[in-house]
C-alpha positions in Angstrom: -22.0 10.5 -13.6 -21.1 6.8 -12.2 -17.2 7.4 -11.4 -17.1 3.6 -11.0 -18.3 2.3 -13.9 -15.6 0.6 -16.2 -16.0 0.3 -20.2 -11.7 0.0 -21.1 -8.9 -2.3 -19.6 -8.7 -0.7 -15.7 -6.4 -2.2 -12.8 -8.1 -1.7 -9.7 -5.0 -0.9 -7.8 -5.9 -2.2 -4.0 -3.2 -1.4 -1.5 -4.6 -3.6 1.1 -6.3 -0.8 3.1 -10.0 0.2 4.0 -9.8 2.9 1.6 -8.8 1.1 -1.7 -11.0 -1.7 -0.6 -13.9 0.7 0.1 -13.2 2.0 -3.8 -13.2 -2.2 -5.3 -16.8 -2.6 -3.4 -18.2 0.3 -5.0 -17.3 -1.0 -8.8 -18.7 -4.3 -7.7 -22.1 -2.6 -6.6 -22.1 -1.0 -9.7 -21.8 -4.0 -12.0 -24.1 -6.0 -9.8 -21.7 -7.3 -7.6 -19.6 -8.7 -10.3 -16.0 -7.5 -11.2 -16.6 -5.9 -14.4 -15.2 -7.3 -17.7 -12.7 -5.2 -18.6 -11.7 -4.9 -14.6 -8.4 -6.6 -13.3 -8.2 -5.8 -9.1 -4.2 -6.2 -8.4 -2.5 -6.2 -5.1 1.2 -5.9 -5.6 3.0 -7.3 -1.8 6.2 -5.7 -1.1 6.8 -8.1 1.4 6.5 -5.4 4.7 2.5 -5.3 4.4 1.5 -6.3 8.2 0.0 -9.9 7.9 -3.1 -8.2 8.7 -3.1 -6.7 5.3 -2.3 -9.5 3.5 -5.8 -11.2 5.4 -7.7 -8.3 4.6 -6.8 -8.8 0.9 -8.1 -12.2 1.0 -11.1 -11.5 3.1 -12.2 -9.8 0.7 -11.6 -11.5 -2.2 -13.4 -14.4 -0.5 -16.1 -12.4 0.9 -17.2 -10.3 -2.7 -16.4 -13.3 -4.4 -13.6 -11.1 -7.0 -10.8 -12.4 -8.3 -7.4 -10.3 -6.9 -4.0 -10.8 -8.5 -1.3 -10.7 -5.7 1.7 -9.7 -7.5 5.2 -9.6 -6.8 8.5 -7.5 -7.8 11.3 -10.1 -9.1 14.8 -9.0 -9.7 15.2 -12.3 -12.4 11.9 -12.3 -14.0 10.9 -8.9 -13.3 7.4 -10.1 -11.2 5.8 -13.3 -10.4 2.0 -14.0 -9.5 1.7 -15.2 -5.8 -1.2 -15.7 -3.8 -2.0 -15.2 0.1 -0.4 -19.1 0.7 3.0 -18.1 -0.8 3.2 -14.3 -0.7 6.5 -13.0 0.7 6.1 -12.2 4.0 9.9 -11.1 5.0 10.7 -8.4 2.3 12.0 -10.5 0.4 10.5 -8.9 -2.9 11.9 -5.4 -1.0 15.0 -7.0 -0.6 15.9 -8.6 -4.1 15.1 -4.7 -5.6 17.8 -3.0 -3.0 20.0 -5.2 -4.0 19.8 -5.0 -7.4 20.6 -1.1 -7.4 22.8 -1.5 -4.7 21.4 1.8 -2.3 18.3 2.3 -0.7 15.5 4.4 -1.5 15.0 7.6 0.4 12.7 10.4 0.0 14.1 12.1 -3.0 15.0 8.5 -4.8 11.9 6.2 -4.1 12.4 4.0 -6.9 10.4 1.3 -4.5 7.4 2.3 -5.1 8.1 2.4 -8.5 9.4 -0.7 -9.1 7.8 -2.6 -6.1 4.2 -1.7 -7.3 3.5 0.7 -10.6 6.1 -1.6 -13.0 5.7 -4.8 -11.3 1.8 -4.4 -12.5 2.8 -2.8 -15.8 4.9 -5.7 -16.8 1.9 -8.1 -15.4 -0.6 -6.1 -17.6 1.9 -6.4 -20.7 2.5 -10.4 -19.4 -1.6 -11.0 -20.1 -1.7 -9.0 -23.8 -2.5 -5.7 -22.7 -0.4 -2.9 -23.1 -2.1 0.4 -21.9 -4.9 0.7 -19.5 -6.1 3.0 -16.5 -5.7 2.7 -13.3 -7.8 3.4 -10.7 -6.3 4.4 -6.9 -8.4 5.2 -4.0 -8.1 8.5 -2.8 -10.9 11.1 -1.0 -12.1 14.1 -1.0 -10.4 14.8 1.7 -7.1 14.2 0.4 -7.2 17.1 -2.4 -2.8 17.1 -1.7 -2.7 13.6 -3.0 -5.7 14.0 -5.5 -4.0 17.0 -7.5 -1.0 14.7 -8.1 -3.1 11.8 -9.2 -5.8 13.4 -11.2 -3.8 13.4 -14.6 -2.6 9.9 -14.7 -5.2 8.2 -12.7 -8.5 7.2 -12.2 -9.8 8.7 -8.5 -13.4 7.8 -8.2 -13.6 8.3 -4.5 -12.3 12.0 -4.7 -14.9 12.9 -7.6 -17.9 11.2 -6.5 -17.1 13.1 -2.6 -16.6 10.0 -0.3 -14.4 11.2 2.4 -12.8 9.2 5.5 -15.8 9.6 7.4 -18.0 7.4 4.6 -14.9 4.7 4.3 -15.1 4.1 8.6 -18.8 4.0 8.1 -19.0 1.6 5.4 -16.8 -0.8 7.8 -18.6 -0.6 11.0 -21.5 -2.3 8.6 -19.2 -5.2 7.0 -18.9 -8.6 8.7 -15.3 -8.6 8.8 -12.5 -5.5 8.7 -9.0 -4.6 8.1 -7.4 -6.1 11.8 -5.0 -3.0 12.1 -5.7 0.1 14.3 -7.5 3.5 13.1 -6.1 5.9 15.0 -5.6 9.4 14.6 -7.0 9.7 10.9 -5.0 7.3 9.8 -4.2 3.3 9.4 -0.5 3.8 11.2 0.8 0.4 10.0 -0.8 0.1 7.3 1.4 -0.4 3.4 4.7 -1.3 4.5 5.1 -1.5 8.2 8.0 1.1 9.0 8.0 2.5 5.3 10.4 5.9 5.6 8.0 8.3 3.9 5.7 7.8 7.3 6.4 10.6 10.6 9.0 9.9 12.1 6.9 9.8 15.5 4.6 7.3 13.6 7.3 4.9 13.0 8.6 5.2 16.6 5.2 4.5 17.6 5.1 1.7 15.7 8.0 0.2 16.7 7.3 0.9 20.6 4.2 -1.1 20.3 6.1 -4.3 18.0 9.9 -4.0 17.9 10.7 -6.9 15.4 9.1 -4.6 13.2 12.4 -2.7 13.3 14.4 -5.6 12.4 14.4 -6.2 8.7 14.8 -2.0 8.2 17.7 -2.0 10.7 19.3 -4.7 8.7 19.1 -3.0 5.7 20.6 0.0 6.9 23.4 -1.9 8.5 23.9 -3.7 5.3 23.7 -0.5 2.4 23.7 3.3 3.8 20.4 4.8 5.3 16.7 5.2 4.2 16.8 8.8 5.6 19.4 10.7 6.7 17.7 13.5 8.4 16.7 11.1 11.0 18.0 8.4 13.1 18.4 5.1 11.6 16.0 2.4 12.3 18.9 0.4 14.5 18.9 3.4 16.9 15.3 3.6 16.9 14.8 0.5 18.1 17.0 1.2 20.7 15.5 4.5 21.7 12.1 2.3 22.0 13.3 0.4 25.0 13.5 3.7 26.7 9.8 4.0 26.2 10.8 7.8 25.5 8.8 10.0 22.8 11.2 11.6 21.3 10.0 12.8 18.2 7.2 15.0 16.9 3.8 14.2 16.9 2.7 16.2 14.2 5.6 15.5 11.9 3.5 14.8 8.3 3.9 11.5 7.0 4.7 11.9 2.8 2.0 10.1 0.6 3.2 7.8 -2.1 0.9 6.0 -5.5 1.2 2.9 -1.9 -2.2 4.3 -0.9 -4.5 3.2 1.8 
């Protein structure tokens, strides 16, 4: 069976990361290296991708020659279509949505990824005349956790055909150009939004020991509405603790997946 091959309306949902990318390239080799008619490849910007990520995203589109859909959550008009010129870039989309519900997402709550990327594409989808469709989401084989939630709802190519992290890194040593944020430890630390609050807690710190603005916008936030978690310290204090140059948290604290992706 050809797990990318795509006969119904299907939003290739690419997060910006090696993985989801990894996933669009393989639909493209299947149709010839052509986005597939019934194909739409959407990249919904919160506004706290890394710059980095919103590069990648147009690499690509530039490179394989597709046509991506940078969309945006709008508290007025409920999305907008952007592209890499005028994407927000300060959270702005993040920003409008927390204040529109007036409290900010935590773990139990996280209406952002809700509304910041699954709805913001749905109302896009209905905007253009279609009303249901699939969507297809890259995760492995190696991620069975985030597979067994996904399976139901959404398409997971990657996970049934067997690629696994080792294929995605290999397929990018190969390609001319390349995601410009670290692999490290398994993972793409900064990759989705920068310091989102579902990532370790040591991951975050991390993070922000190696670029404190990143802390800036979060902090603000926080300062402005309540807390994002409150089983941790707050980004503010973070950002504090980081000029300390201190670990202080632990390492193999799991980071919680989320439909964000890689």
């Amino acid at each position: 069976m050809n797990y990318f091959k795509i006969s119904e309306p299907t939003c290739i949902s690419f997060s910006g990361g090696r993985t989801s990318a990894f996933m669009l390239y393989k639909v493209l080799e299947t149709n010839q290296m052509q986005l597939p008619e019934n194909a739409f490849v959407c990249f919904a910007n919160t506004g706290k991708e890394d710059e980095a990520t919103l590069q990648f995203v147009q690499d690509c589109s530039k490179h394989w020659n597709v046509s991506i859909t940078w969309l945006e959550y709008n508290s007025e008009t409920k999305f907008k279509v952007v592209d890499f010129e005028t994407a927000s870039r300060n959270g702005e989309p993040f920003e409008s949505l927390i204040k529109k519900r007036n409290y900010l997402p935590n773990p139990i709550a996280r209406f952002c990824t809700g509304e910041l990327k699954v709805l913001t594409i749905e109302r896009y989808f209905k905007s253009i005349g279609i009303e249901e469709f699939l969507t297809m989401v890259g995760i492995r084989a190696d991620e069975p956790r985030r597979a067994v939630k996904m399976r139901e709802t959404k398409l997971i190519p990657l996970f049934n055909a067997g690629f696994v992290q080792e294929d995605v890194q290999s397929f990018w040593k190969k390609q001319p150009f390349d995601l410009g944020l670290a692999f490290r430890d398994g993972i793409t630390a900064s990759g989705n939004c920068d310091l989102c609050f579902l990532k370790g807690q040591h991951q975050i710190f991390s993070l922000i020991q190696e670029k404190p603005e990143r802390a800036i916008w979060w902090a603000r936030m926080e300062e402005k509405i309540g807390t994002f978690r409150s089983d941790r310290p707050n980004y503010g204090a973070m950002l504090a603790f980081s000029k300390n140059q201190k670990n202080l948290f632990d390492p193999n604290e799991e980071t919680i997946a989320c439909f964000c992706g890689e």
